[in-house]
N, C-alpha and C positions, 0 to 999 in steps of 0.2 A: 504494500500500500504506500509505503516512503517514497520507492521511486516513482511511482505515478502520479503524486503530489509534485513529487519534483520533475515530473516532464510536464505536469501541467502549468507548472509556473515555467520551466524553462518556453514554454511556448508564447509568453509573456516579456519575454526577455529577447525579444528577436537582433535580426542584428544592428549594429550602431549606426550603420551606414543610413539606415532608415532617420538618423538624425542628423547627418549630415544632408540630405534627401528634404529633411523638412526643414532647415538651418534657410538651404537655398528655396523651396517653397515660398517663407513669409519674406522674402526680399533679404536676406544678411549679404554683405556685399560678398562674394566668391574669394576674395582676399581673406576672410575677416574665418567663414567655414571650419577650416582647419581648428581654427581657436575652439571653436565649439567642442570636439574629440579631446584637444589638449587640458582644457579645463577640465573634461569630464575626468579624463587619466591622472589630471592632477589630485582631485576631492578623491579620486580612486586609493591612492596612494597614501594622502593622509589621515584618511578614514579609516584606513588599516589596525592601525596600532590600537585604537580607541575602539574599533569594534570587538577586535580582540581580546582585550580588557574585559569589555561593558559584558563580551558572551562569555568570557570566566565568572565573572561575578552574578549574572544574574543569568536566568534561565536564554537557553541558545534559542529555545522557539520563539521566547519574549521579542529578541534578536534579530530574529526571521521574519515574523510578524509586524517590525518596525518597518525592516527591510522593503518588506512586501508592500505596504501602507503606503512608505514612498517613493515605489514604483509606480504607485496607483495615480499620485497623485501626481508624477512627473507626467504622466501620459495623459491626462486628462487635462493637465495645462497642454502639454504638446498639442493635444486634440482639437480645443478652443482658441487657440491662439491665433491672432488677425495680424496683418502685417506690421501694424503701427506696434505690435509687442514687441520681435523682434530682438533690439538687444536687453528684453526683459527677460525671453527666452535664453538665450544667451549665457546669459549670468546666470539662471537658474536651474528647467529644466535639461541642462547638458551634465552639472555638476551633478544634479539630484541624481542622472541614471547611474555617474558614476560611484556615488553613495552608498547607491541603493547594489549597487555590482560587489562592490567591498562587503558590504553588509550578508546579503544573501551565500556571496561564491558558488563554489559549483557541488551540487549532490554529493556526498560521501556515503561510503556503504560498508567498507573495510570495520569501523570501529566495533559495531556491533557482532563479526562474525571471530569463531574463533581461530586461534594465534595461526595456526598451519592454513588455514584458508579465506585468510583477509583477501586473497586479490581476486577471487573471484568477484564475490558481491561489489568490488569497486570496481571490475573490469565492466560489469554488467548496468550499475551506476552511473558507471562515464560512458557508455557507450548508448546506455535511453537519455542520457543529458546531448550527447553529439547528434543522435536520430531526430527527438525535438527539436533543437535549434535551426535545423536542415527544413523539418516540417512549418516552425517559428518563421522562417525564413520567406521560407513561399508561400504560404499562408500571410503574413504581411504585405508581400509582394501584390499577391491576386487584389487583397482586398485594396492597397493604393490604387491599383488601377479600375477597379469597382466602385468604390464609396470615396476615394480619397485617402487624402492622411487623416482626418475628422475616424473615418471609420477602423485604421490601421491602430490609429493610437489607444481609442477607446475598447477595441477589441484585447490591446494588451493592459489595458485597467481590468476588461472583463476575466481574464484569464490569471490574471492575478490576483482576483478576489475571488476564484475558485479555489485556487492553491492557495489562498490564507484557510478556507473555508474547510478543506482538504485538511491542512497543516494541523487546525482547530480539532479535527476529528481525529486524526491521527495520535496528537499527542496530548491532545484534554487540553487544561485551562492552560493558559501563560503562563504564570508562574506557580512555584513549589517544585518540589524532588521530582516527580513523574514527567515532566518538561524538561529537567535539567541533561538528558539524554540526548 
């Protein structure tokens, strides 16, 4: 059930280029683009340390559930967003994915299996995390060319509030022992 929470969110997670894709959509100058990735790789980086902390200390789903929250809400600004936003965008929802990428990271499976056959369940892990992203991929794709980015972004809010929803049932309430798993 873990990994399927986590392809459903990996399918919410599509790829970045969809944000360079809508950078240049709301009018950001084609100079300026690039920045959008850099910034997001930058909040990526210093979000590291602090997530890492904050998920020693308190429950990893708490974690995950923040994580997820502000994926939602980077895509849902992504989604509404008119051109005169722009470098509101910019500054915000670029870093937030990058946040929100630190925070979550990629499916693990190894921790839970025992010592002599950790690499299965992670081989299996990361390879339903590599098939959604593929799926995350063209699936965002079809829908920009269907609905737009309106519908691309919004579908990855909707798909990450399956996988908190998912996340929720899987490992009970947010915090306490039974979460800290």
């Amino acid at each position: 059930m873990g990994v399927a929470v986590a392809s459903v969110f990996t399918l919410a997670r599509f790829s970045e280029a969809f944000l360079v894709l809508r950078a240049q959509n709301v009018g950001l100058p084609i100079m300026l683009v690039p920045a959008v990735l850099v910034a997001m790789n930058f909040v990526y980086a210093v979000a590291a340390y602090p997530a890492g902390v904050i998920s020693d200390r308190i429950s990893r789903t708490a974690v995950l559930a923040g994580g997820i929250l502000l994926l939602v809400a980077a895509d849902i600004a992504l989604a509404l967003l008119r051109r005169s936003a722009a470098l509101r965008w910019a500054s915000c929802s670029g870093p937030a994915y990058g946040a929100d990428a630190r925070v979550t990271g990629r499916p693990r499976g190894g921790h839970r299996a025992g010592r002599n056959c950790a690499a299965r369940p992670m081989d299996f892990s990361i390879c339903s995390a590599e098939v959604a992203m593929l799926a995350a991929s063209i699936i965002a794709g079809a829908l920009w060319d269907i609905t737009g980015p309106q519908g691309t972004f919004l579908a990855g809010a909707g798909f990450a509030l399956i996988a908190l929803a998912g996340l929720l049932m899987v490992h009970g309430k947010i915090g306490g022992k039974a979460a800290r798993e």
